[in-house]
GUTORBA-444339 format. One record per residue (C-alpha): x, y, z; residue number from 1. Coordinates in Angstrom, 1 decimal, m for minus. Example, Ala and Ser with C-alpha at 12.3 -4.5 7.8 and 13.67 -1.06 7.14 Angstrom:
// residues 2
+--------+--------+--------+------+
|     px |     py |     pz | resi |
+--------+--------+--------+------+
|   12.3 |   m4.5 |    7.8 |    1 |
|   13.7 |   m1.1 |    7.1 |    2 |
+--------+--------+--------+------+
//
This chain:
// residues 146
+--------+--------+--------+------+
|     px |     py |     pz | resi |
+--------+--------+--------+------+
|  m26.5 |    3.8 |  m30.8 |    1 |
|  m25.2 |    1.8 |  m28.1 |    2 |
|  m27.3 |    2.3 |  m24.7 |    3 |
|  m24.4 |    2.0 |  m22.0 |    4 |
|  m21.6 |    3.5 |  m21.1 |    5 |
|  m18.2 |    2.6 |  m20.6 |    6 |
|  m16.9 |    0.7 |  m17.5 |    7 |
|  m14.1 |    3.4 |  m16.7 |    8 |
|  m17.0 |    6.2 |  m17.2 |    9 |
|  m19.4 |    4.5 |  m15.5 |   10 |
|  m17.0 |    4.1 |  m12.6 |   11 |
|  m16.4 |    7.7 |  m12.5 |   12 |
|  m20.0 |    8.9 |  m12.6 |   13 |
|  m20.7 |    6.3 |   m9.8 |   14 |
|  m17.9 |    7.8 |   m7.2 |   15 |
|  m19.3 |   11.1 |   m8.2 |   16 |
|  m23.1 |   10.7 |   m7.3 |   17 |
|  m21.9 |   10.0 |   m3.5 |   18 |
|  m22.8 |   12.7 |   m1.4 |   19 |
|  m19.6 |   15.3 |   m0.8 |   20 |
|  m16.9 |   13.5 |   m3.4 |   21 |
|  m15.1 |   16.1 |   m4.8 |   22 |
|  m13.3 |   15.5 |   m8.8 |   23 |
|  m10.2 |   16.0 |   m6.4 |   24 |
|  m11.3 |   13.2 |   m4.1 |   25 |
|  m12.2 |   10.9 |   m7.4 |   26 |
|   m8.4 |   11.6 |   m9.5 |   27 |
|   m6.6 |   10.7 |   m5.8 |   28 |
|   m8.9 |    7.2 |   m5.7 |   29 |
|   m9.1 |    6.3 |   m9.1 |   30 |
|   m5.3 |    7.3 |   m9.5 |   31 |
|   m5.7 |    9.7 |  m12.4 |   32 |
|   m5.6 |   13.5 |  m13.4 |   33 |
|   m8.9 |   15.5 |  m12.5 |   34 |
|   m8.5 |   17.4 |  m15.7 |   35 |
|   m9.7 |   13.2 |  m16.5 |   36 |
|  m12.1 |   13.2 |  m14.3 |   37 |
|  m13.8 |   16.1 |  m15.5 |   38 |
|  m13.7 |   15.2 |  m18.9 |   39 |
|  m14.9 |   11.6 |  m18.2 |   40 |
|  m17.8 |   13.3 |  m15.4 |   41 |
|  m19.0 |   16.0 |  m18.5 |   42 |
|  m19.0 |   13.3 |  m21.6 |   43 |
|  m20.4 |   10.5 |  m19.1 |   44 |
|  m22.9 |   12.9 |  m18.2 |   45 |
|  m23.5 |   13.7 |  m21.9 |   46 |
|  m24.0 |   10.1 |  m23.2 |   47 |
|  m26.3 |    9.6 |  m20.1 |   48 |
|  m28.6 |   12.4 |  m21.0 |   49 |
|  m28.3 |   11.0 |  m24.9 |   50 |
|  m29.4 |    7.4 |  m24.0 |   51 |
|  m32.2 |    9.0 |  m22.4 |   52 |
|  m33.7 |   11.1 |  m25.1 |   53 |
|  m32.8 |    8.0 |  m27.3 |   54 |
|  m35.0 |    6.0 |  m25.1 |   55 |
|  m37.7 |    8.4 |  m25.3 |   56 |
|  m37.8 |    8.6 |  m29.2 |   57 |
|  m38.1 |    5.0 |  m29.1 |   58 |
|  m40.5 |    4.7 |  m26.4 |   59 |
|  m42.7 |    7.6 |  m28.0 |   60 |
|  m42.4 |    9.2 |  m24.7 |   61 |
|  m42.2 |   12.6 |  m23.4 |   62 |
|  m39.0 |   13.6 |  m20.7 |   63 |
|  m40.5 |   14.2 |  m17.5 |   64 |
|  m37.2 |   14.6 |  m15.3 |   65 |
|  m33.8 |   14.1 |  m15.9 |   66 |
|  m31.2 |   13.4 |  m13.1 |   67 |
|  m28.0 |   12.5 |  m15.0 |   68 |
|  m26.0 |   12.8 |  m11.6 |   69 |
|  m28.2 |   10.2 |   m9.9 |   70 |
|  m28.4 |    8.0 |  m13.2 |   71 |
|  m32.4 |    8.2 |  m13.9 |   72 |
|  m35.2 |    9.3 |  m16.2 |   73 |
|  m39.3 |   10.3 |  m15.6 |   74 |
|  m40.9 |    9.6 |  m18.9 |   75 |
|  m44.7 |    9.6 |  m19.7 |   76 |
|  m45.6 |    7.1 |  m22.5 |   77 |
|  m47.8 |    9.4 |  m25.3 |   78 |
|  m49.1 |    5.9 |  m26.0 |   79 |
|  m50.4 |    4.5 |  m22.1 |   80 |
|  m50.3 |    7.5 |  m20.4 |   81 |
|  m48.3 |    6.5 |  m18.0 |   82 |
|  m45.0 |    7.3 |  m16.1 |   83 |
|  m42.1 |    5.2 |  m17.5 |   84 |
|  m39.0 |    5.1 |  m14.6 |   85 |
|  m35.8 |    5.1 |  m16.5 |   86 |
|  m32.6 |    4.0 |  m14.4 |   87 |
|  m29.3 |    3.2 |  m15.8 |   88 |
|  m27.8 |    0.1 |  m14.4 |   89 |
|  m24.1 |   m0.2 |  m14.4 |   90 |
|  m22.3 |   m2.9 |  m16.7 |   91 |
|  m26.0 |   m3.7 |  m18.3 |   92 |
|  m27.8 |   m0.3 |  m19.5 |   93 |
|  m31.0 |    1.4 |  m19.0 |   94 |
|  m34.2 |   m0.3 |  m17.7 |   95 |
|  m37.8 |    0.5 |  m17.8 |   96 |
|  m40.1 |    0.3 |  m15.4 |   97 |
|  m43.8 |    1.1 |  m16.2 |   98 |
|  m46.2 |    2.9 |  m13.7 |   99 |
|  m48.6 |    0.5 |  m12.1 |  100 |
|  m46.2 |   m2.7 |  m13.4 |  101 |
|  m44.6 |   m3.3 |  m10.2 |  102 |
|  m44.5 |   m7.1 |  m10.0 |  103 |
|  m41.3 |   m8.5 |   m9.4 |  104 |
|  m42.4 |  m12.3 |   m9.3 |  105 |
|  m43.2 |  m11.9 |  m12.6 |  106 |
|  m39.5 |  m10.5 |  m13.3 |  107 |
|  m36.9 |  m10.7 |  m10.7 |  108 |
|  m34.4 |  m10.3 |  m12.6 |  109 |
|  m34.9 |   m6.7 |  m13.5 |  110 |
|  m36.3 |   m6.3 |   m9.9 |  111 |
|  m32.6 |   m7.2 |   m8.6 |  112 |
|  m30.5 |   m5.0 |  m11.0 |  113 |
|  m33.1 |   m2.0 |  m10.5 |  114 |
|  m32.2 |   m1.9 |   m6.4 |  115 |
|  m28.7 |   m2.9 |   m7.2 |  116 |
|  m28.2 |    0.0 |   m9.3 |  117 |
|  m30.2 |    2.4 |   m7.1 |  118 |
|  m28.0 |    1.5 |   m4.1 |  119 |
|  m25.4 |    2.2 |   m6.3 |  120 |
|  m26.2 |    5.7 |   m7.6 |  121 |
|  m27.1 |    6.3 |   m3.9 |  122 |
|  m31.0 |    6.4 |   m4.1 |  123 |
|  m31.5 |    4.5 |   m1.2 |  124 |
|  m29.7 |    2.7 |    1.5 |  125 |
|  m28.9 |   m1.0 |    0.7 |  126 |
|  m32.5 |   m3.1 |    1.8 |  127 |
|  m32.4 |   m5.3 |    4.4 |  128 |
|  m32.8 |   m9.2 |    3.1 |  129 |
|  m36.2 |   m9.0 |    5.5 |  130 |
|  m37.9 |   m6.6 |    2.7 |  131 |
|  m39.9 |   m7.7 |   m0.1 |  132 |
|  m38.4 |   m6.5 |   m3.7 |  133 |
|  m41.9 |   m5.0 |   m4.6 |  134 |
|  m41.3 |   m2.6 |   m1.4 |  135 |
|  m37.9 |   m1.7 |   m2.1 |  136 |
|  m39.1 |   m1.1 |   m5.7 |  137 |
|  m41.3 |    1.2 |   m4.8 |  138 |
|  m39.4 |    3.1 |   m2.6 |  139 |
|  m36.6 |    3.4 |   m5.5 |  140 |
|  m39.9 |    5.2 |   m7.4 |  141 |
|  m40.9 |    7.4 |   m4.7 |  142 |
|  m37.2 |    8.5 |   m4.6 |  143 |
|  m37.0 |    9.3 |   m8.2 |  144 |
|  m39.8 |   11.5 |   m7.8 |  145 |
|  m38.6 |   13.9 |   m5.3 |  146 |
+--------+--------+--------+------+
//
């Protein structure tokens, strides 16, 4: 199974986590019906939630929360015990982050796409350049578990 979406779908499900959009709002921007858009918003949803589950069974993990609308996942590892923080990022996939494992000199890279994409689903506000990744990182987890 292939663990991303595609771009038109992922495009749709982005304009559709901001706050207010309507499937109305969505057809009239994207320029298409919004008997489309709710197809795209109920099989992007779908495929979401499946790339989830898949990465549980891979991960030997247990679903903790699902937020398909917001593009994220709380797993807890059957293996460390821990809380594994899911987040699709658009164009790339799903990545992991593990409880405890926030160090993003180690890997800034995933540090990067992990706020890019939150700001994108509409997590959090976009950081200022003053704050440290590791900060903004946590904030992203602290928002995924409200």
């Amino acid at each position: 199974m292939i663990l991303k979406l595609p771009d038109r779908m992922e495009e749709i499900l982005l304009t559709a986590s901001k706050e207010g959009v309507r499937e109305v709002d969505i057809a009239r921007e994207l320029g298409i019906t919004k008997q489309a858009i709710s197809k795209a918003l109920r099989e992007g949803r779908l495929r979401l939630t499946e790339i989830f589950v898949t990465l549980a069974e891979v991960l030997n993990a247990d679903i903790v929360r699902v937020n398909v609308r917001k593009g994220f996942a709380i797993l807890r590892s059957r293996q460390l015990g821990r809380k594994l923080y899911v987040i699709y990022v658009p164009k790339k996939g799903p990545r992991v982050i593990i409880e405890g494992d926030i160090d993003c000199s180690t890997n800034p890279i995933v540090c990067k796409e992990v706020i890019s994409a939150a700001t994108m689903w509409g997590l959090i506000e976009r950081p200022k350049n003053t704050e440290q990744p590791n900060d903004v990182i946590t904030k992203v987890l602290s928002k995924l578990e409200e």
